[in-house]
C-alpha positions in Angstrom: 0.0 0.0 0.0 0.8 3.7 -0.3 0.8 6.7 1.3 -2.0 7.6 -1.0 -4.3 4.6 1.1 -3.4 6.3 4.6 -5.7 8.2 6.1 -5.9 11.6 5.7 -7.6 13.9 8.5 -9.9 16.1 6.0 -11.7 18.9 6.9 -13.9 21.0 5.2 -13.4 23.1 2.7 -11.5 26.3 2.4 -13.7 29.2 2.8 -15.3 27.5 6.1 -15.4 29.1 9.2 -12.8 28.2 11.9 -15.7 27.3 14.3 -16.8 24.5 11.8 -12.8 23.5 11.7 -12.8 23.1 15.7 -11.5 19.6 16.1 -12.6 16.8 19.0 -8.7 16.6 19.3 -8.5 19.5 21.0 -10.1 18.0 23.9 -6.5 15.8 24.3 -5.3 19.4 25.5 -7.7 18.9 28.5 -6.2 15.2 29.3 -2.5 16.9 29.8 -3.2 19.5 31.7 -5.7 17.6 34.3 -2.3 14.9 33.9 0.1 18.0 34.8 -2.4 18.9 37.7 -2.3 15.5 39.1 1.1 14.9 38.8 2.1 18.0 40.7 -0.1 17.4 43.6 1.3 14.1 44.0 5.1 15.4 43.7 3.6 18.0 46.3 2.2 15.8 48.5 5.9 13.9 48.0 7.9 16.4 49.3 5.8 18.6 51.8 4.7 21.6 49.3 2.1 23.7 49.0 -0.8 23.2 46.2 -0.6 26.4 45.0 1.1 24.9 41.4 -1.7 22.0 41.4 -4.0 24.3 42.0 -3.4 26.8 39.3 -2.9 23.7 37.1 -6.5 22.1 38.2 -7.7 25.9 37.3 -6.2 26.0 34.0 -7.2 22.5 32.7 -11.3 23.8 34.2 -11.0 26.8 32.1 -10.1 25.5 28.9 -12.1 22.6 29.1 -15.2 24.9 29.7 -13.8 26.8 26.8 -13.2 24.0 24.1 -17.0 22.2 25.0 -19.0 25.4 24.8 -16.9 26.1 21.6 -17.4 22.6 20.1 -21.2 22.6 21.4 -21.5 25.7 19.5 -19.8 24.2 16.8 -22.3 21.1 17.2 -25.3 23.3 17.1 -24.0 25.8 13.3 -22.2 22.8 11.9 -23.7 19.7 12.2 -22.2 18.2 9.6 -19.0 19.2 10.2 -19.4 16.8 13.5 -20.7 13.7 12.0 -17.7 13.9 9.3 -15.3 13.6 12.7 -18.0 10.8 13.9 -17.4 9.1 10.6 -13.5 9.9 10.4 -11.2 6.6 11.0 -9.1 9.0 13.5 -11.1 11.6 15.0 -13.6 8.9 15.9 -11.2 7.9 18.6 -10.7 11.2 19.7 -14.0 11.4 21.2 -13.6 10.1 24.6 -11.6 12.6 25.1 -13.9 14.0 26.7 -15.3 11.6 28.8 -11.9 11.1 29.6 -11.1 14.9 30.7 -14.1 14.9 32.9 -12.7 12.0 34.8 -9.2 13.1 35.5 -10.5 16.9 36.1 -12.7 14.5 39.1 -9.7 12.8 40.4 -7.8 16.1 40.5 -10.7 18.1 42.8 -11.4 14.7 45.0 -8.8 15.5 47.6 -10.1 19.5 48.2 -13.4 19.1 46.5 -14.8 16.0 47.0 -18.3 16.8 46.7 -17.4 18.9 43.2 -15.7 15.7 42.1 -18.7 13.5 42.3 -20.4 16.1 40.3 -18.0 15.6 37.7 -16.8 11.8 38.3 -20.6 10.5 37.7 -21.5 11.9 34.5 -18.0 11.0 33.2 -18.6 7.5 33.9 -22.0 7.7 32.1 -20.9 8.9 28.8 -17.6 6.8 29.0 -19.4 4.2 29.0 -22.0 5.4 26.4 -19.0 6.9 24.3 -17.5 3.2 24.9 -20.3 1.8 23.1 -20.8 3.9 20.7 -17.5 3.9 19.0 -16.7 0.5 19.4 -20.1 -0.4 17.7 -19.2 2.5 14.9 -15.8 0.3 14.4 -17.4 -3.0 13.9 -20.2 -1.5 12.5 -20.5 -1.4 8.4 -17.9 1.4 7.9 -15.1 0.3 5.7 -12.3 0.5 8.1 -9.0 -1.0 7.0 -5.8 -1.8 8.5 -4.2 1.6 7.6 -6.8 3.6 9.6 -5.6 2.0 12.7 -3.4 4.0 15.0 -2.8 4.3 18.7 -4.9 6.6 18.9 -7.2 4.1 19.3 -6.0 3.6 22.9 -8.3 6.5 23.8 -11.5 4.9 24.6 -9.5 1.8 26.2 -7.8 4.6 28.2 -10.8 6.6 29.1 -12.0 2.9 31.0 -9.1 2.3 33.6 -9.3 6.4 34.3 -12.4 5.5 36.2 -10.9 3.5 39.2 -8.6 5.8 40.0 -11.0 8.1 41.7 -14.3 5.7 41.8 -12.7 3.3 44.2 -12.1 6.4 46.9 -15.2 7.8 46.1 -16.8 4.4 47.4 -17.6 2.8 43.6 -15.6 -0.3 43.6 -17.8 -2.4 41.3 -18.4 0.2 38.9 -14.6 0.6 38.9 -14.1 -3.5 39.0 -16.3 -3.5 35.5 -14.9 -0.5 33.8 -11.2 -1.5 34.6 -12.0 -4.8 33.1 -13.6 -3.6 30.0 -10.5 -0.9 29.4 -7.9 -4.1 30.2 -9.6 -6.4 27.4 -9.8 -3.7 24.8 -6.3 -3.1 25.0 -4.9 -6.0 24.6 -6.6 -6.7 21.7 -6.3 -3.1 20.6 -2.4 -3.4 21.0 -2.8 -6.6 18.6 -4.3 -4.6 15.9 -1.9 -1.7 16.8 1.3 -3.5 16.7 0.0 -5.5 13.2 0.1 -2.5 11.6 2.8 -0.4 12.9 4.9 -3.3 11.8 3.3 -4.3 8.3 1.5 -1.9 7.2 2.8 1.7 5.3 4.3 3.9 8.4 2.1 6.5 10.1 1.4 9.7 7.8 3.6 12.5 9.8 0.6 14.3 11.5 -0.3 10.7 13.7 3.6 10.2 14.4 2.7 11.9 18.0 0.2 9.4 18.8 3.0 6.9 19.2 3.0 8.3 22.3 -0.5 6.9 23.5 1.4 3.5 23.8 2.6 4.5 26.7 -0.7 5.6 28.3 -2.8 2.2 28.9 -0.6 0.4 31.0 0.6 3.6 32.7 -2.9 4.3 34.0 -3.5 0.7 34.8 -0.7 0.3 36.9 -2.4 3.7 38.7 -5.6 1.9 38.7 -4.7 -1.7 39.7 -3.2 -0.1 42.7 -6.3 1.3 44.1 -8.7 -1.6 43.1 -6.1 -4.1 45.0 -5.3 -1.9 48.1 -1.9 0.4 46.8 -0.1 -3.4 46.9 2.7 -3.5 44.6 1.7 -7.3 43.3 2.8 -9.4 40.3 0.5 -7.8 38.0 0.9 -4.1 39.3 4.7 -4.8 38.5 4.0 -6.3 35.0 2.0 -3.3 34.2 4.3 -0.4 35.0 7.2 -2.2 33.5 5.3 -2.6 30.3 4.7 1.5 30.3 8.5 1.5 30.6 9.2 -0.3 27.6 6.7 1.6 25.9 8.4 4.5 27.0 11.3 3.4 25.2 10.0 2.7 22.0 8.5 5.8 21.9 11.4 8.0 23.2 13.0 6.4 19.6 10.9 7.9 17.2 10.3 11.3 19.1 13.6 12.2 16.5 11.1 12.0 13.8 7.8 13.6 15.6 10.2 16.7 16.3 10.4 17.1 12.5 7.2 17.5 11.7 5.2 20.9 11.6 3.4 21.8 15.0 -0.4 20.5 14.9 -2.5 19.9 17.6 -1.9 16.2 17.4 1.3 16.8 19.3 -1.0 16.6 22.3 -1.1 13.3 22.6 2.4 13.9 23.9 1.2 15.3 26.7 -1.2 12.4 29.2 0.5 9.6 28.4 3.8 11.2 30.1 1.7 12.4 32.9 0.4 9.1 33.4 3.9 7.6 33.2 5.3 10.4 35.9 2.2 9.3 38.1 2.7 5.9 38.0 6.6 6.4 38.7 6.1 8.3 41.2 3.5 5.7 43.1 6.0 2.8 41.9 8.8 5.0 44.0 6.7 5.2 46.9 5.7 1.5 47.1 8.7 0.0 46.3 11.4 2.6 48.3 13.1 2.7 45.4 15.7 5.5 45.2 16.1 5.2 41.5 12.1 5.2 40.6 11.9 8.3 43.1 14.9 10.1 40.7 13.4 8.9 38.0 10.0 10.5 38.9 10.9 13.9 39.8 12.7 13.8 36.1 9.8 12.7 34.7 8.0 15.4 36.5 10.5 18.3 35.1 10.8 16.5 31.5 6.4 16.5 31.7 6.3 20.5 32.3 9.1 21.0 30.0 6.6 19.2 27.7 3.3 20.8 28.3 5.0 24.2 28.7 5.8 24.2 25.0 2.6 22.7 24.1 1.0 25.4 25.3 3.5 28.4 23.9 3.3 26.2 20.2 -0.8 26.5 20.6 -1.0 30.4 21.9 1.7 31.2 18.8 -0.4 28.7 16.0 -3.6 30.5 17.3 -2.3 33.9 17.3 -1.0 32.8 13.5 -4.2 31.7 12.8 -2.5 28.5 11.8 -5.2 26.2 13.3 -8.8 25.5 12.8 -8.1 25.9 9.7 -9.5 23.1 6.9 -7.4 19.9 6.4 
């Protein structure tokens, strides 16, 4: 096959407003800043700070998720159409959860200040990720003619979106819930990282605007390990162990390829960067504190400086594309 088979994120046409351009993907700008939140209250928590960072963080990540929904419901409401083509996209489909997802973690974030705020958010986050789950999982083996080069990790998302839900539902006092949604999120990955793998390694190679979702590899087991942890009682078991090692070797194989993401022109794709690092700080972190291990407890606080450096120029590339008008723009 040829480049000319790989997907190719289309938009509308030129002359469309850059309402009816807003893509779902923005809403993976939510995940990493809700991950950047978390990660510095933990690191806080770590080493006797003050919240004021996670705090500011938490508040960032609130405001521009309130800003990218009302903007994508108006969007929703002028540009129908311009919503179901993303609904139909091989891609953007994925992309969905999102933000499901972002509701979730934005929950986990306020449940140690604002616990009653985070059941306000945590409950409807479960209901449409589990509606969302549905839906797009249905839509892929539904009649659409999906083929091997419309696969791409970030398929993970929905997969994801599941394990996020123990992480604050089993302190909130929702173990089963948590118990069915972890298993649901476990199954789908593995055979998602089947499909993944088959044709990362046999099919054409990503187009350049997807190289960043190599990235998401790294998220699954990351937030499983986080997961696992609070369904089993923070014990650091067999399977908790097999889990974060396997976001560590993940880790690796992406770290390779970031040489040829960095080439590529900025889109907002290069999101994706952004939670699964979070979620690999977190989980180093927690595997640090567990195992009193002086090298995970280095390794976290790097992973912690190397995640900011990260989201930091995330943000300054988006504020600079937007001032440039160099996004929402047709594809």
């Amino acid at each position: 096959m040829t480049d000319n088979a790989t997907p190719q994120l289309h938009g509308t046409p030129h002359g469309s407003t850059r309402l009816e351009n807003l893509p779902v993907t923005f809403f993976a700008s939510v995940m990493g800043l809700a991950g950047v939140a978390l990660s510095l209250h933990l690191a806080e928590t770590r080493f006797g700070w003050g919240h004021m960072a996670s705090r500011a963080a938490l508040a960032l990540t609130i405001a521009v998720f309130i800003g990218v929904t009302l903007a994508y419901a108006l969007k929703a409401l002028r540009h129908p159409g311009a919503v179901g083509e993303e609904w139909h996209h091989p891609v953007k489909l994925a992309f969905f959860p999102a933000i499901s997802i972002s509701l979730l973690l934005m929950a986990t974030a306020l449940r140690p200040e604002a616990p009653a705020a985070a059941l306000a958010l945590w409950l409807p986050g479960v209901a449409l990720q589990g509606a969302l789950t549905l839906a797009v999982i249905s839509g892929w083996i539904g009649r659409r003619p999906f083929q091997p080069m419309h696969i791409s990790p970030a398929w993970f998302i929905p997969a994801v979106g599941n394990v996020v839900v123990p992480v604050a539902g089993v302190p909130m006092g929702f173990p089963e819930i948590s118990w069915m949604f972890f298993s649901v999120g476990v199954i789908f990955w593995l055979v998602l990282l089947t499909l993944v793998m088959n044709r990362l390694t046999f099919h054409d190679p990503l187009p350049g605007r997807l190289l960043p979702t190599l990235v998401i590899l790294i998220a699954p087991p990351a937030v499983g390990f986080l997961a696992w942890l609070q369904l089993n009682g923070g014990v650091l078991d067999a399977f908790a162990r097999v889990l974060y090692n396997a976001a560590l070797w993940f880790a690796a194989i992406a770290l390779i390829q970031v040489k040829g993401v960095l080439r590529i022109p900025f889109a907002l794709s290069f999101w994706a960067l952004s939670f699964p690092v979070a979620a690999l700080t977190l989980a180093t972190m927690r595997y640090a504190d567990l195992s009193g291990s002086i090298v995970h407890d280095r390794a976290g606080t790097s992973l912690l400086c190397v995640l900011l450096v990260v989201v930091a120029a995330l943000v300054f590339r988006t504020i600079k594309a937007i001032a440039r008008s160099e996004i929402c723009l047709p594809e």
